[in-house]
C-alpha positions as CSV (number, residue, x, y, z in Angstrom):
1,X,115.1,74.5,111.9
2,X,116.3,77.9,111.5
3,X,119.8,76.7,113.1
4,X,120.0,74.2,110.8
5,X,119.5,76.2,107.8
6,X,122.8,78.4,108.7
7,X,124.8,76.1,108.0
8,X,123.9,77.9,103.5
9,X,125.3,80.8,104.7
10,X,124.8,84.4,104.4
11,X,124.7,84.3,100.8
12,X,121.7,81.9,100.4
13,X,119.7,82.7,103.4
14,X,119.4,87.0,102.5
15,X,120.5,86.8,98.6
16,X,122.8,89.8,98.8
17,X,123.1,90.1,94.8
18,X,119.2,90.2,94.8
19,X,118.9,92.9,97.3
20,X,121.0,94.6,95.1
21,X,118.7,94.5,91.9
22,X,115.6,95.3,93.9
23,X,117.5,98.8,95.0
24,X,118.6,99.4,91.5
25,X,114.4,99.2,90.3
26,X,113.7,101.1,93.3
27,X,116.2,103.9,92.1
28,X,115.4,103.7,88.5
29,X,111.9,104.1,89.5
30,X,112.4,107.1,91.7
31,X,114.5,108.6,89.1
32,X,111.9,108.2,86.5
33,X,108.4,108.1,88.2
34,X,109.3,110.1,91.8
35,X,112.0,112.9,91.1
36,X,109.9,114.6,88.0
37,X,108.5,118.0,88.6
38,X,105.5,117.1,85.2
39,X,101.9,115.4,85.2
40,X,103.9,112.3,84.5
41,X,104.9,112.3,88.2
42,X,103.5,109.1,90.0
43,X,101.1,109.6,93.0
44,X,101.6,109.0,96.2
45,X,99.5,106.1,96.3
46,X,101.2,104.5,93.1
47,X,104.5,104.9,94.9
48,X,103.2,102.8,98.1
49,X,102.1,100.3,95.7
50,X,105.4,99.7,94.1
51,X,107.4,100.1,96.9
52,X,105.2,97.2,98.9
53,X,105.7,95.5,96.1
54,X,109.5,95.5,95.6
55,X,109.6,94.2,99.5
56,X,107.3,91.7,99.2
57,X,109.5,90.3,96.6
58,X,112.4,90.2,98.6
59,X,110.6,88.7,100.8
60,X,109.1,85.8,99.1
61,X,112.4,85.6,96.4
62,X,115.5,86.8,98.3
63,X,115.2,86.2,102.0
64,X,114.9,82.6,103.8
65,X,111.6,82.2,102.4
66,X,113.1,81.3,99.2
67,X,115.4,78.7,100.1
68,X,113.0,77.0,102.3
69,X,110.6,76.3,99.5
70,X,113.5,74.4,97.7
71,X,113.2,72.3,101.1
72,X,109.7,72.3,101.7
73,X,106.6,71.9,99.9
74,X,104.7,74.2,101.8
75,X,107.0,76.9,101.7
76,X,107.3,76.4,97.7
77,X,102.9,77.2,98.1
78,X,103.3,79.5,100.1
79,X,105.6,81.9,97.7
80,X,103.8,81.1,94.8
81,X,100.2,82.3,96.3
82,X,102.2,85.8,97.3
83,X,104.1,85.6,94.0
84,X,101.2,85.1,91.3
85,X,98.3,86.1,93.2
86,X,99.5,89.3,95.5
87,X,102.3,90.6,93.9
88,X,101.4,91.3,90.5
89,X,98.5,93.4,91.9
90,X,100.7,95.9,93.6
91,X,102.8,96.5,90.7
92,X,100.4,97.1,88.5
93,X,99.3,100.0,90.4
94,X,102.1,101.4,91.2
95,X,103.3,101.9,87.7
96,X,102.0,105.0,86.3
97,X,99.1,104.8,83.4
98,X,100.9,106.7,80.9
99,X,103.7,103.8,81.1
100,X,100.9,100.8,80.8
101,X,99.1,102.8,77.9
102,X,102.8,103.1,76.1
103,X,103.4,99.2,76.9
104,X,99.9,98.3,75.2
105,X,100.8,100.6,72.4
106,X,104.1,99.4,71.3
107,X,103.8,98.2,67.8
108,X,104.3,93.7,68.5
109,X,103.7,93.6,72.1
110,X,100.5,95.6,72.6
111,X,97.9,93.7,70.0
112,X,99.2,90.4,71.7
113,X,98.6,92.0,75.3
114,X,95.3,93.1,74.1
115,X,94.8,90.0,72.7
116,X,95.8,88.0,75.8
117,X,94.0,90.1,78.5
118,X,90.6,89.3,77.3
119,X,88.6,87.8,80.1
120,X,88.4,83.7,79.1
121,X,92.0,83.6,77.4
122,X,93.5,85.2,80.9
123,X,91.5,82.4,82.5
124,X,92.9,79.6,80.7
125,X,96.3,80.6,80.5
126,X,96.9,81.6,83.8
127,X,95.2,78.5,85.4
128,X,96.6,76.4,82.8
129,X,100.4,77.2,83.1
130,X,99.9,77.1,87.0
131,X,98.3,73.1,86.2
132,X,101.2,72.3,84.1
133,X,104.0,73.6,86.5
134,X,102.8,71.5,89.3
135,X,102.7,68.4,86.7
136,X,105.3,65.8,88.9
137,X,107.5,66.0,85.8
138,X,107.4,69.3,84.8
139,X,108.0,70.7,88.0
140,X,111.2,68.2,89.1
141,X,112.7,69.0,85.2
142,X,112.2,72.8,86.4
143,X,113.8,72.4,89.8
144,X,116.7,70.4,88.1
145,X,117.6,72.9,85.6
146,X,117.8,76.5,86.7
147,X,117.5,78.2,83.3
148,X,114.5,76.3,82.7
149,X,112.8,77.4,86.8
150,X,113.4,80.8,85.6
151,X,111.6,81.0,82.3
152,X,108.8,78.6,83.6
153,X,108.2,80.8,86.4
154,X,108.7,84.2,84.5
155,X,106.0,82.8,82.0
156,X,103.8,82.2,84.7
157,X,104.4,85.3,86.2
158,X,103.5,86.9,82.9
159,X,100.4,85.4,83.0
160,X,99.5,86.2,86.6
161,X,100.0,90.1,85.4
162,X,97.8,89.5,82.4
163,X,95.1,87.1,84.5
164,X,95.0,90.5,86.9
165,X,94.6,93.0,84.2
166,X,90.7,92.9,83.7
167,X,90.4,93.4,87.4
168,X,92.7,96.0,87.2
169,X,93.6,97.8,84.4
170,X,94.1,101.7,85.0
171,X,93.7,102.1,81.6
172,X,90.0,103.1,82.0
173,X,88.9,102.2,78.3
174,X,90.3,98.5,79.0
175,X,88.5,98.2,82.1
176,X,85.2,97.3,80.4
177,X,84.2,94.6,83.2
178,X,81.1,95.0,84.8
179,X,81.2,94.8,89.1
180,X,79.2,91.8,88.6
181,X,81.2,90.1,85.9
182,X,84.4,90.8,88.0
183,X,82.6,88.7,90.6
184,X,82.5,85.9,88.3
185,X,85.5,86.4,86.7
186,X,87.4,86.1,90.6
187,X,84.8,83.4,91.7
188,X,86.2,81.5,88.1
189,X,89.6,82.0,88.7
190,X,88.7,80.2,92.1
191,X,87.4,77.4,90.7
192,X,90.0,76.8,87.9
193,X,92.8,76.7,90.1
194,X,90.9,73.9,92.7
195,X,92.1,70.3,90.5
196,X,95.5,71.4,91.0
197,X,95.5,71.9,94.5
198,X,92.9,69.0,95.2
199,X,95.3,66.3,93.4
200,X,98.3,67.8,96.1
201,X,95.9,67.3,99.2
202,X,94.4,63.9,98.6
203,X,97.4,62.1,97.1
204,X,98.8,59.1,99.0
205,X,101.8,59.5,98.4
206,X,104.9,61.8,97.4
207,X,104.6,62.9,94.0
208,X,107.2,65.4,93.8
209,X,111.2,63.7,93.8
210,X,112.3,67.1,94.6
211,X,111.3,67.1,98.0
212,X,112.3,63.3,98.5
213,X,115.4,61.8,100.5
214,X,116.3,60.1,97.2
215,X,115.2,62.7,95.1
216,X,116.5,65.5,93.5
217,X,116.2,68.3,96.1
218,X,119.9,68.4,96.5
219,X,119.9,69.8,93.0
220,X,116.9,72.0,93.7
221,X,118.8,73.4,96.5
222,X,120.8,74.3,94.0
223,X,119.1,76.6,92.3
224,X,120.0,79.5,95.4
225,X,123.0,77.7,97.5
226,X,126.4,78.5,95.7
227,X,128.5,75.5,94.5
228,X,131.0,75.8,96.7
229,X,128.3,75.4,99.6
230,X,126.2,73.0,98.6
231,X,129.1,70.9,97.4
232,X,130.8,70.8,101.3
233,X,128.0,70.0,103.2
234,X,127.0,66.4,104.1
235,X,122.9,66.0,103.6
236,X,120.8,63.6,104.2
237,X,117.4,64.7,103.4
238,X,114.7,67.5,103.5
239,X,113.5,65.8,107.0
240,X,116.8,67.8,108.7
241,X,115.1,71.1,107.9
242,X,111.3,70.2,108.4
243,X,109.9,69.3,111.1
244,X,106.9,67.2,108.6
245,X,107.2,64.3,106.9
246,X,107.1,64.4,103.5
247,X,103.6,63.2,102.8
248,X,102.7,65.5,105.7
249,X,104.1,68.3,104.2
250,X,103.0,68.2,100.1
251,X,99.4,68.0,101.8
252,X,99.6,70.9,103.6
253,X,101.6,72.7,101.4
254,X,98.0,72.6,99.0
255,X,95.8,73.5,101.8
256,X,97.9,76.5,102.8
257,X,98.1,77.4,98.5
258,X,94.3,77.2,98.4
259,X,93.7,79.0,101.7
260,X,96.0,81.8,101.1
261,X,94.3,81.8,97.9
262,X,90.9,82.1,99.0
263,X,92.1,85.1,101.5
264,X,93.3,86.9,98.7
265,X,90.2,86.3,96.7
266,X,87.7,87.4,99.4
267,X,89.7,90.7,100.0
268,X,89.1,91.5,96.2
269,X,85.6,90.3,96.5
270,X,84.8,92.7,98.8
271,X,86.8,95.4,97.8
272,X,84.4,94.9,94.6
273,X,81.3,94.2,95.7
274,X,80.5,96.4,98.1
275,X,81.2,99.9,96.4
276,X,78.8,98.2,93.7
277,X,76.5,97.6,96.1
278,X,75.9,100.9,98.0
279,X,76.0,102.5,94.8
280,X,73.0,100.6,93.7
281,X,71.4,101.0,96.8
282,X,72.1,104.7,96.5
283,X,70.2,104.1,92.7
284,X,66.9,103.0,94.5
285,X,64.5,105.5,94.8
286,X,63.0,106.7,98.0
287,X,59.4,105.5,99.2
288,X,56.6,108.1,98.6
289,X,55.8,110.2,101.3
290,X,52.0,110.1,102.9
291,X,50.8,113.5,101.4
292,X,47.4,114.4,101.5
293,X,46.7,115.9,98.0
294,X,43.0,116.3,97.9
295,X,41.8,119.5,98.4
296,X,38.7,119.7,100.6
């Protein structure tokens, strides 16, 4: 498969403009978070975050990665569970607090943030826009036109940063959540996100012409193959890349969305629960001692 897919190029396969943008945030933060000698400075541990961050979005938006989910389903899962559900995570704690607390501040943007961040309406939006992109016809409009892929996927992204902020926040006065209502919160976001990946797994057949022979995933491909490419190759379908048919591979494509998903989940799970738990069990007082208190 990986043969086959040279035949994009250079250009596709490792997105050389893109690897150029992610350098210029990497400078532009090290400029403005890094090389300060003030209390504004970012810690050490905020500059890991961000950093991992930065490569795990070349990773799943500028390397092979992303031109193999324009040719398989399972890819395209794959990208979106790191995209929405990891990387959002690592960037909002590697940006300093003084930066988020300016961001939530800012005369139109922060009442709507703070509006949008509460608990339930972070629920239903994220969840919801996630639903809607993987309607069949949304999601083969959005692979058809690229201005409309990137603003469909920016707004979701949007949403996976706000769905994450309750968990969180680093503004301490937003983080309001109890440990056990963070629980639920992650165990709902769980739940929510299970009809879209159920209707992927069980369907019978393909629902998505963008990874069909007859479909549009020439036109898809589009969307990171230049032009000039795309336009002198002779295709015949996705099946020259993937070693699964079709069916095969839309039903895997939601298992390995929902697994990945679950992973990511249970690391956050745990990372909550059990500081709350020692700490309670730290709370519970110690069993009298046998002391013999009469006095003869």
């Amino acid at each position: 498969m990986w043969q086959n897919m040279q035949i994009f190029g250079f250009r596709a396969l490792w997105s050389p403009y893109y690897v150029l943008f992610l350098l210029s945030l990497a400078a532009l933060y090290f400029l403005f978070f890094v090389n300060r000698k003030d209390n504004k400075k970012a810690e050490p541990i905020q500059i890991l975050y961000f950093y991992s961050g930065l490569i795990l979005l070349y990773i799943i938006k500028g390397s092979p990665v992303d031109l193999l989910s324009h040719i398989m389903f399972t890819a395209h899962m794959i990208q979106m569970a790191l995209y929405f559900l990891l990387f959002p995570i690592l960037i909002i704690k590697g940006i300093p607090v003084w930066v988020w607390r300016k961001v939530f501040n800012f005369t139109i943007i922060g009442p709507t943030l703070h509006l949008l961040t509460k608990p339930l309406i972070a629920l239903i939006l994220f969840n919801g826009l996630f639903s809607i992109y993987h309607i069949p016809v949304v999601f083969d409009y959005a692979k058809a036109n690229e201005l409309s892929h990137v603003l469909i996927t920016l707004a979701i992204l949007v949403a996976a940063f706000i769905v994450w902020w309750p968990i969180f926040s680093p503004i301490k006065e937003m983080d309001t959540m109890s440990p056990l209502l963070k629980l639920g919160y992650i165990a709902a976001n769980g739940i929510l996100i299970t009809p879209a990946c159920a209707l992927i797994i069980f369907a019978t057949t393909s629902v998505y012409s963008t990874y069909s022979a007859t479909g549009g995933w020439v036109q898809a491909l589009a969307l990171c193959v230049p032009g000039d490419v795309l336009s002198g190759l002779s295709l015949s379908g996705p099946e020259m890349f993937s070693p699964l048919g079709i069916l095969e591979d839309q039903q895997l494509g939601g298992i390995v969305m929902k697994i990945t998903q679950e992973i990511i989940y249970g690391v956050i799970l745990a990372r909550i629960f059990f500081p709350w738990f020692r700490s309670g069990a730290e709370k519970v007082d110690p069993l009298p001692t046998n002391q013999n208190t009469e006095q003869i």
